[in-house]
TORVOLUM-795425 format. One record per residue (C-alpha): x, y, z. Coordinates in steps of 0.25 Angstrom, whole numbers, plus 5000, padded with zeros to 4 digits. Example, Ala and Ser with C-alpha at 12.3 -4.5 7.8 and 13.67 -1.06 7.14 Angstrom:
TORVOLUM-795425
<atom <5049; 4982; 5031>>
<atom <5055; 4996; 5029>>
This chain:
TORVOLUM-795425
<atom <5000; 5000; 5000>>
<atom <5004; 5012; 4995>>
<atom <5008; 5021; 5008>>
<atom <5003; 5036; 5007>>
<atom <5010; 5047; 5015>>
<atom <4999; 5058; 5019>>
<atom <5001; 5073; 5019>>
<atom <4991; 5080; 5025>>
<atom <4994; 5096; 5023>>
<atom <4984; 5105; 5033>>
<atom <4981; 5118; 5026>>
<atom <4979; 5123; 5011>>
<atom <4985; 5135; 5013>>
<atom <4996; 5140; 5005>>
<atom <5008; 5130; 5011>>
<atom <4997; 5118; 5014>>
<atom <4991; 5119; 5000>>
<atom <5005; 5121; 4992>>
<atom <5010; 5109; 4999>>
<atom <4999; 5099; 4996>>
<atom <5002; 5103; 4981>>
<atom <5015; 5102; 4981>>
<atom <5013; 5089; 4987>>
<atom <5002; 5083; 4978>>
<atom <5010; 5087; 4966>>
<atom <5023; 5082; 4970>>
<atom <5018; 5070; 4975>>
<atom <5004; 5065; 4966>>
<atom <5011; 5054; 4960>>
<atom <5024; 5052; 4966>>
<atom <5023; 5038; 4977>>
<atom <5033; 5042; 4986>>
<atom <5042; 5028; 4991>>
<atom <5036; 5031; 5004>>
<atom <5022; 5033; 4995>>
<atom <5012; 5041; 4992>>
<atom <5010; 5056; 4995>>
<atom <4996; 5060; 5000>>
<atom <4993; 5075; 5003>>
<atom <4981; 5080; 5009>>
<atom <4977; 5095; 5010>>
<atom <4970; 5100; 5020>>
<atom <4962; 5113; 5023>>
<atom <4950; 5119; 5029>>
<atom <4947; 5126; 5013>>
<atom <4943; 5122; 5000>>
<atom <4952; 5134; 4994>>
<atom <4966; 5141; 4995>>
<atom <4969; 5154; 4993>>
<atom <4983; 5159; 4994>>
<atom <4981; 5166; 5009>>
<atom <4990; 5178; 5007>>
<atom <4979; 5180; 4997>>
<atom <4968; 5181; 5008>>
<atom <4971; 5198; 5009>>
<atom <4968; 5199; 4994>>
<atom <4955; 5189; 4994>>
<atom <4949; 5199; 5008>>
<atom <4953; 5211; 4999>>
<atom <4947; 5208; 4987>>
<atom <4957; 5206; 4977>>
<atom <4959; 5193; 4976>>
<atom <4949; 5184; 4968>>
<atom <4950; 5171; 4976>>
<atom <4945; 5163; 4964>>
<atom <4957; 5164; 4959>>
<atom <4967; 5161; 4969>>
<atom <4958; 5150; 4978>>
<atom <4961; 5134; 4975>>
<atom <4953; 5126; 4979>>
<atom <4960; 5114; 4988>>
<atom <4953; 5104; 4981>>
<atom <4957; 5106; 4967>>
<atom <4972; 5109; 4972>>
<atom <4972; 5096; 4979>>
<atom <4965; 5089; 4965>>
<atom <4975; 5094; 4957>>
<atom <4989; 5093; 4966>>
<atom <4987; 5078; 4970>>
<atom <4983; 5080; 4986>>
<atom <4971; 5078; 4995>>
<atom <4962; 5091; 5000>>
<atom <4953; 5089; 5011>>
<atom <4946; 5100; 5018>>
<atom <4945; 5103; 5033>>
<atom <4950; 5110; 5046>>
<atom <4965; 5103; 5054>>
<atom <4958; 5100; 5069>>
<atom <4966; 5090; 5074>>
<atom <4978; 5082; 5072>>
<atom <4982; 5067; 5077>>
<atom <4998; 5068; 5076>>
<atom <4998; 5052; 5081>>
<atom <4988; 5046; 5068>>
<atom <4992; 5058; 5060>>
<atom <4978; 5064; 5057>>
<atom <4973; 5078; 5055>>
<atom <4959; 5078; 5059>>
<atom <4950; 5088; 5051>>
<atom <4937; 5095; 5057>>
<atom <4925; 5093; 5049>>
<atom <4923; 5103; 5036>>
<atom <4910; 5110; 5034>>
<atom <4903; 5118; 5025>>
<atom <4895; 5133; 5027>>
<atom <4885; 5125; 5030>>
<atom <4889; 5117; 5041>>
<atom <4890; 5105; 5034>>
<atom <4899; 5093; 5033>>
<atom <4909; 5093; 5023>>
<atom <4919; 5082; 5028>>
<atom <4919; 5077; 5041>>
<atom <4930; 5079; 5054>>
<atom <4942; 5068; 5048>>
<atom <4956; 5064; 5051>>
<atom <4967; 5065; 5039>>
<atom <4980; 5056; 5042>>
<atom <4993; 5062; 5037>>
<atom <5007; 5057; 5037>>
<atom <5012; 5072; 5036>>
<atom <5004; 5084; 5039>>
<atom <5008; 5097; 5035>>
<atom <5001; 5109; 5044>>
<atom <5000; 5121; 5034>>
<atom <4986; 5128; 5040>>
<atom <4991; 5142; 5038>>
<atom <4988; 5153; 5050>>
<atom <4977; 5162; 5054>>
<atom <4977; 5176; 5059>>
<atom <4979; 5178; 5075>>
<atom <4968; 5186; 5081>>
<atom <4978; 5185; 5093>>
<atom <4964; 5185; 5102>>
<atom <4959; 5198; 5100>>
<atom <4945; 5198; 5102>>
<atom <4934; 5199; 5091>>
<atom <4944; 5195; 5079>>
<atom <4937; 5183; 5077>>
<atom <4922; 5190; 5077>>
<atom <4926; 5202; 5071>>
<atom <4939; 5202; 5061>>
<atom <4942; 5194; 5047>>
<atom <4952; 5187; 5048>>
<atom <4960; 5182; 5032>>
<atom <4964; 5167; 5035>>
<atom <4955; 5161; 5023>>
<atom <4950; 5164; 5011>>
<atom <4935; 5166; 5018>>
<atom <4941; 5176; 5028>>
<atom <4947; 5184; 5015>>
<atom <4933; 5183; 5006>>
<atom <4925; 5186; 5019>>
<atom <4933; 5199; 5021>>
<atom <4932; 5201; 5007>>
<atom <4917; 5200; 5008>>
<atom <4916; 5209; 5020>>
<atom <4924; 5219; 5013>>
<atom <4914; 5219; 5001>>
<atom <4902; 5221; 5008>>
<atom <4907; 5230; 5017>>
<atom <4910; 5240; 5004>>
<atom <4897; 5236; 4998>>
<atom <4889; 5240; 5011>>
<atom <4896; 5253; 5011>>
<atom <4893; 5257; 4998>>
<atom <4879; 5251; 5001>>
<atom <4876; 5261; 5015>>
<atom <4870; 5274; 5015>>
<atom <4875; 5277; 5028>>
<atom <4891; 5282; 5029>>
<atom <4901; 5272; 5032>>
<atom <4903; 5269; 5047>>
<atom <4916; 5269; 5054>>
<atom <4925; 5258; 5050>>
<atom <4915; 5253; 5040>>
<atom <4924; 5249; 5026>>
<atom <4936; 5248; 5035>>
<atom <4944; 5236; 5037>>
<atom <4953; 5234; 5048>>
<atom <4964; 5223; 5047>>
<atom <4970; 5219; 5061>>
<atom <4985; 5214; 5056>>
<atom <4996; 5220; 5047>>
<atom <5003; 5208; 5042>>
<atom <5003; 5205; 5028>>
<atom <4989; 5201; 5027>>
<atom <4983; 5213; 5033>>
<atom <4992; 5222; 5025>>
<atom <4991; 5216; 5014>>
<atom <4975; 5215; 5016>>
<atom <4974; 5231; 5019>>
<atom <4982; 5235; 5007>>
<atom <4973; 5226; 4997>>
<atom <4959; 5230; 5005>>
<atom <4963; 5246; 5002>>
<atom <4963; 5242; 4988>>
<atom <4951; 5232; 4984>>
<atom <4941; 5242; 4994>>
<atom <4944; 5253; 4984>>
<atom <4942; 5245; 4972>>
<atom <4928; 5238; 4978>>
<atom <4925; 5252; 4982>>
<atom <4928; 5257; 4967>>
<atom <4917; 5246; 4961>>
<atom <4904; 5255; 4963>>
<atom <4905; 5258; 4980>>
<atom <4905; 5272; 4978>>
<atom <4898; 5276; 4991>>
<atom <4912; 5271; 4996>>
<atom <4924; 5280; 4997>>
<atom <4937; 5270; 4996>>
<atom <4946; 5281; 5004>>
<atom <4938; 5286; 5013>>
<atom <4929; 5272; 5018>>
<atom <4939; 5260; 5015>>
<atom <4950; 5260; 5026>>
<atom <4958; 5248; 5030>>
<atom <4964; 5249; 5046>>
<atom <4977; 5241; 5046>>
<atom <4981; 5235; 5061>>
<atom <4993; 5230; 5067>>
<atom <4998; 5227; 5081>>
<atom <5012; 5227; 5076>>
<atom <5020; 5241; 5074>>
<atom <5018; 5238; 5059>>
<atom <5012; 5231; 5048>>
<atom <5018; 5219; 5043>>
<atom <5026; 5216; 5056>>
<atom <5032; 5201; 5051>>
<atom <5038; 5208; 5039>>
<atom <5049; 5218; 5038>>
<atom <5047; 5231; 5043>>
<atom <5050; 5239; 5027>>
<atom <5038; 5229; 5022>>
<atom <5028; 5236; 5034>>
<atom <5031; 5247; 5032>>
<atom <5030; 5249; 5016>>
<atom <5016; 5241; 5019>>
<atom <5011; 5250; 5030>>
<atom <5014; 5262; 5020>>
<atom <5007; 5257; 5009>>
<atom <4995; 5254; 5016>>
<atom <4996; 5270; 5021>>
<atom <4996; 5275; 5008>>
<atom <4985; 5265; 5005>>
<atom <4977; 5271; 5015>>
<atom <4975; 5258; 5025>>
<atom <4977; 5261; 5041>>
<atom <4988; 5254; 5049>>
<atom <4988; 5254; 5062>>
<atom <5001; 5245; 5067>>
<atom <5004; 5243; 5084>>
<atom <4989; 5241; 5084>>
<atom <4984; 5228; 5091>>
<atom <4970; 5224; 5090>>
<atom <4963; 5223; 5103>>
<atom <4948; 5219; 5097>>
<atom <4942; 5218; 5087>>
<atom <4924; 5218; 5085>>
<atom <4914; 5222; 5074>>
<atom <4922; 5233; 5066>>
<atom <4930; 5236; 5075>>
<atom <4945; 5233; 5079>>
<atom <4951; 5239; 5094>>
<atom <4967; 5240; 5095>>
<atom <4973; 5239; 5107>>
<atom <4976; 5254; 5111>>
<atom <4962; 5255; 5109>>
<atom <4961; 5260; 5096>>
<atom <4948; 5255; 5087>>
<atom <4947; 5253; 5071>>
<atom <4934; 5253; 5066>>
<atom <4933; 5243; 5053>>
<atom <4921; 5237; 5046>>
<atom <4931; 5224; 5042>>
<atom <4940; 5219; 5052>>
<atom <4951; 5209; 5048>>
<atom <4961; 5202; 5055>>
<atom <4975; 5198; 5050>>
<atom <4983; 5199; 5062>>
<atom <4992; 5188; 5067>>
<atom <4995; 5173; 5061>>
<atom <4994; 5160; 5069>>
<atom <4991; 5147; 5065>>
<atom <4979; 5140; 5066>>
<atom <4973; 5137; 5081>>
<atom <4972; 5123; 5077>>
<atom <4987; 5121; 5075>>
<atom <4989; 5125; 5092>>
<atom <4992; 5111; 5098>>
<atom <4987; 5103; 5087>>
<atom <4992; 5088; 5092>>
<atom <5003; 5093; 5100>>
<atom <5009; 5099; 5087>>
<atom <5017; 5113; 5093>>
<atom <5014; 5125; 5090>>
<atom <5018; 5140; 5092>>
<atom <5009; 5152; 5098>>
<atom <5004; 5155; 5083>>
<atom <5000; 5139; 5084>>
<atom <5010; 5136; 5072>>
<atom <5014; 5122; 5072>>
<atom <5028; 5122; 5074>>
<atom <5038; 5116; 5065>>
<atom <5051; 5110; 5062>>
<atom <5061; 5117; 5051>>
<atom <5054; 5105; 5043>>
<atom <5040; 5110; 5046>>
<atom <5038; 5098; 5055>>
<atom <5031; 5099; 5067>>
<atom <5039; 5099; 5079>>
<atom <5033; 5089; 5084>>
<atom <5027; 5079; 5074>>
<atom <5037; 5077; 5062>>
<atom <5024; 5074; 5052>>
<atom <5017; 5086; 5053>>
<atom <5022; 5098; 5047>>
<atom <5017; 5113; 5046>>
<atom <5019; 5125; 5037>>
<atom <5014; 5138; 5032>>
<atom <5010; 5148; 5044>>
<atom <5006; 5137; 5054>>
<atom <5021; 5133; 5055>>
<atom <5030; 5139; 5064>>
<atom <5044; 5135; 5056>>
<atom <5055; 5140; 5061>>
<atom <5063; 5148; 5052>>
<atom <5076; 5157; 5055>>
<atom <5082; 5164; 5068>>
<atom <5081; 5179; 5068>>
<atom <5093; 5188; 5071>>
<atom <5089; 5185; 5086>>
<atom <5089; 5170; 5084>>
<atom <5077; 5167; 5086>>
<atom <5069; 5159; 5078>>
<atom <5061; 5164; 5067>>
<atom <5048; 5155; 5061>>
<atom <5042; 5154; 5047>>
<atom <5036; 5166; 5045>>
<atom <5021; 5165; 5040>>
<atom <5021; 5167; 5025>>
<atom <5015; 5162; 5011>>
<atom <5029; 5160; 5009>>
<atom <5034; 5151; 5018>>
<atom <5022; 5142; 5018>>
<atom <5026; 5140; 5003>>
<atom <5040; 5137; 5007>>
<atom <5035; 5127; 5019>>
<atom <5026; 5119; 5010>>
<atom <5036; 5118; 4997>>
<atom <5046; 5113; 5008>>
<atom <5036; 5101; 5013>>
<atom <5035; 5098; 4999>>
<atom <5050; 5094; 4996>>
<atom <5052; 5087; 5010>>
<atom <5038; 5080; 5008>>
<atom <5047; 5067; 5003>>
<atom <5057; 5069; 5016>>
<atom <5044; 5069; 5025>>
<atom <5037; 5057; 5019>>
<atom <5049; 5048; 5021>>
<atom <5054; 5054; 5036>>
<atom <5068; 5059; 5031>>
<atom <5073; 5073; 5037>>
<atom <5066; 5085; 5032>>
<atom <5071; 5098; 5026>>
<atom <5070; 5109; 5034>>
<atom <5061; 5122; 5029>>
<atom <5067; 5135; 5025>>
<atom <5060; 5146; 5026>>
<atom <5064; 5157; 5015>>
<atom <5061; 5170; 5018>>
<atom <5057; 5177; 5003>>
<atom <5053; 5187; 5010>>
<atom <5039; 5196; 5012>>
<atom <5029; 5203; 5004>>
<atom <5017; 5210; 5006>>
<atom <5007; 5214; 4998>>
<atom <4999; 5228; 4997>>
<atom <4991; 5224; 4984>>
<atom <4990; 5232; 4974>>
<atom <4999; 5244; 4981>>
<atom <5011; 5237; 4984>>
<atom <5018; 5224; 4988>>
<atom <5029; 5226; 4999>>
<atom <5039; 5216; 5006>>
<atom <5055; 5207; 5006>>
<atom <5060; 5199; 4996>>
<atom <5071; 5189; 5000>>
<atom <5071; 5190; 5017>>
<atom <5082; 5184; 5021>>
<atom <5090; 5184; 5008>>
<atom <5106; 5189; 5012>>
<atom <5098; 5194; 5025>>
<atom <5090; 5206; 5015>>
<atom <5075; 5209; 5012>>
<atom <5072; 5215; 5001>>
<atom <5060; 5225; 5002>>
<atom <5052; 5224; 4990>>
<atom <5040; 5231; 4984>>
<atom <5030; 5234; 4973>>
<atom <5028; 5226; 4961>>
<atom <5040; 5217; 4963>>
<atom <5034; 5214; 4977>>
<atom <5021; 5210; 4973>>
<atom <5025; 5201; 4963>>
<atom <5033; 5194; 4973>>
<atom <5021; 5196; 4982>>
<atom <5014; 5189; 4970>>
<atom <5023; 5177; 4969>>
<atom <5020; 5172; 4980>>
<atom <5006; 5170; 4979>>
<atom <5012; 5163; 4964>>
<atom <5023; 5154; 4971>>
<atom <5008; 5148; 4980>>
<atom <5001; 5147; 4968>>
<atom <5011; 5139; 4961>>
<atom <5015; 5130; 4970>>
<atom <5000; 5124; 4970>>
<atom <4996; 5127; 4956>>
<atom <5012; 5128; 4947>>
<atom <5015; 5137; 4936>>
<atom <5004; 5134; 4926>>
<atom <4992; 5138; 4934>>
<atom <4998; 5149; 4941>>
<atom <5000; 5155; 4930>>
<atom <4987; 5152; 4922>>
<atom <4980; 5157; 4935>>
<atom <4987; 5169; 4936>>
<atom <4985; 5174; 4920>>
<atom <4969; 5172; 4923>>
<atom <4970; 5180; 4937>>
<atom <4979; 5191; 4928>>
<atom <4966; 5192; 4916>>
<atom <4954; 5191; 4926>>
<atom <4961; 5202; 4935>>
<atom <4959; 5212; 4923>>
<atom <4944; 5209; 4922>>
<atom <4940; 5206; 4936>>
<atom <4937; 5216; 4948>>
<atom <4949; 5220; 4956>>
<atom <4945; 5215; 4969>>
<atom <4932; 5205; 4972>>
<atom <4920; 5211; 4973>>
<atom <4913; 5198; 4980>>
């Protein structure tokens, strides 16, 4: 008989989902001498999207049609197994991730509670945002950890400029203001797009709204400025760009409460806002904290080996932004981790791919090595700021412009082709390149 060695990957997101294609195509008809490969994804979703992409869905100006895959498809054409559910439990002594039952908007059954057996399992859930306890975030704020979160906020936005153009009364305090609560590169990034899609839904027939005198975004930070995890030149062209543009930032600011359209700071400052959304902090999921004796740190990542194993169990591993790898010692010697980024997820899961051979058969593993290709933030349309090349003879170069957004660019490329290769990457993007020139600038539903 014909022994299968099981892969289970937790997690679609973008390391998850680029490993399980890597994987399946590598693999579909190769019978190792130990045997076969099986892979099995799994994930909470029927579809991907790219979430450094989730600013531009909330915004507006990204179509998710064409940048949404469907897991199923994916996993037809790649040669691995989906199946849909949420990780609740794990039995490190059978090897079995137990999955909660998955039901529809209805509250129906779609597949049962189960147990799926692994050989190898690879954690790759990604993080959430950290409210850090503050009262009414959950009740009151959008958070931008999925694809509904983004189109809900995107909803919101919509109406909220169709029921001003629709009153007869004036606008009330705080109404078309949004407040984001965190200045990292999703609530920058975020503020910079939203200055410009309001204007342009304002500019298809609103007329009884007044772009620069209405529309306001209000910027909040609890560090002494915006962008605190990258380098202080990056912050500080961001923060000026989003001056010029208009958008409120408030930095050494720490968010106290937050109710109905309105958030309270600390010193007891108020900001009044009709849309309230939260992007500060980054942890990984609750779930992770203790999960089979597996150790964890205070943002509840699993930690890992320089291999990605687990500290304590050799058949599990863990990447992306609910790993804590270590990485480098700073000038102080002490020890950096792997920073949270699109880019080392892609790093962690093309290096699981070539030591997949080297775990299968139990022979030492490779250690990971993080390469720091430096950081990039982008202001839509306006600008793109950021450094090329940390680490590189000990420089950062500071980039901007057009040349920074097409790096900004590549990035988003270098994901798309490692679950799809050259030929429909490029085909998808010449068909994106024609409908741009006949479609509206930003979604208008």
């Amino acid at each position: 008989m014909e022994k299968i060695h099981r892969v289970v990957i937790v997690g679609g997101g973008a390391s998850g989902l680029e490993l399980a294609t890597a994987l399946g195509d590598r693999y579909r008809n190769r019978v190792h001498r130990f045997g076969r490969l099986h892979v099995t994804l799994i994930d909470k979703s029927r579809t991907h999207v790219w979430k450094p992409k989730l600013h531009e869905i909330a915004s507006g100006s990204m179509d998710t049609d064409d940048h949404e895959l469907n897991y199923i498809v994916q996993a037809h054409w790649h040669h691995f197994s989906y199946r849909i559910g949420s990780m609740v439990g794990l039995d490190r002594d059978k090897k079995c991730v137990h999955l909660a039952s998955h039901v529809d908007d209805r509250g129906e059954m779609v597949t049962p509670e189960r147990s799926i057996p692994y050989d190898t399992l690879v954690l790759a859930v990604g993080s959430l945002t950290n409210d850090f306890g503050v009262p009414g975030v959950e009740e009151h704020a959008i958070r931008l950890e999925s694809l509904s979160d983004a189109k809900r906020f995107h909803q919101r936005l919509i109406n909220a400029c169709i029921r001003a153009q629709a009153q007869e009364s004036p606008l009330t305090p705080g109404q078309l203001h949004v407040a984001i609560i965190g200045a990292g590169a999703t609530g920058v990034e975020l503020a910079a797009e939203l200055h410009r899609t309001t204007r342009e839904v304002v500019s298809y027939g609103l007329d009884r709204v007044d772009a620069e005198r209405d529309l306001k975004v209000i910027l909040v930070e609890a560090a002494a400025r915006i962008l605190p995890a990258l380098p202080e030149r990056i912050s500080k062209a961001s923060q000026q760009l989003l001056v010029n543009l208009g958008v409120e930032v408030m930095t050494s600011s720490q968010v106290q409460n937050v109710a109905k359209n309105v958030v309270t700071l600390a010193h007891g400052h108020t900001i009044t806002a009709e849309l309230i959304v939260w992007a500060a902090g980054v942890k990984a999921p609750d779930f992770l904290k203790g999960l089979s004796g597996l150790s964890t740190n205070a943002a509840n990542q699993v930690r890992v080996k320089a291999s990605l194993q687990s500290i304590d169990d050799p058949a599990i591993f863990a990447m992306g932004d609910c790993a804590a790898c270590p990485w480098d010692e700073d000038d102080q010697g002490v020890q950096k981790m792997v920073p949270p980024r699109a880019q080392a997820a892609h790093q962690q899961a093309s290096h699981l791919v070539r030591q997949m051979e080297s775990i299968i058969e139990g022979r030492p593993l490779r250690n990971f090595k993080y390469k720091d290709f430096g950081s990039l933030v982008s202001l839509g349309k306006f600008s793109t700021v950021g450094s090329m090349m940390g680490g590189l003879a000990g420089r950062n170069f500071f980039i901007e412009g057009y040349f920074a957004k097409l790096m900004y660019l590549s990035l988003y490329k270098l994901h798309e082709l490692a679950l799809h290769g050259w030929v429909k990457v490029f085909l998808d993007t010449l068909v994106r390149l024609i409908n741009r020139r006949t479609d509206s600038v930003v979604k208008l539903h």
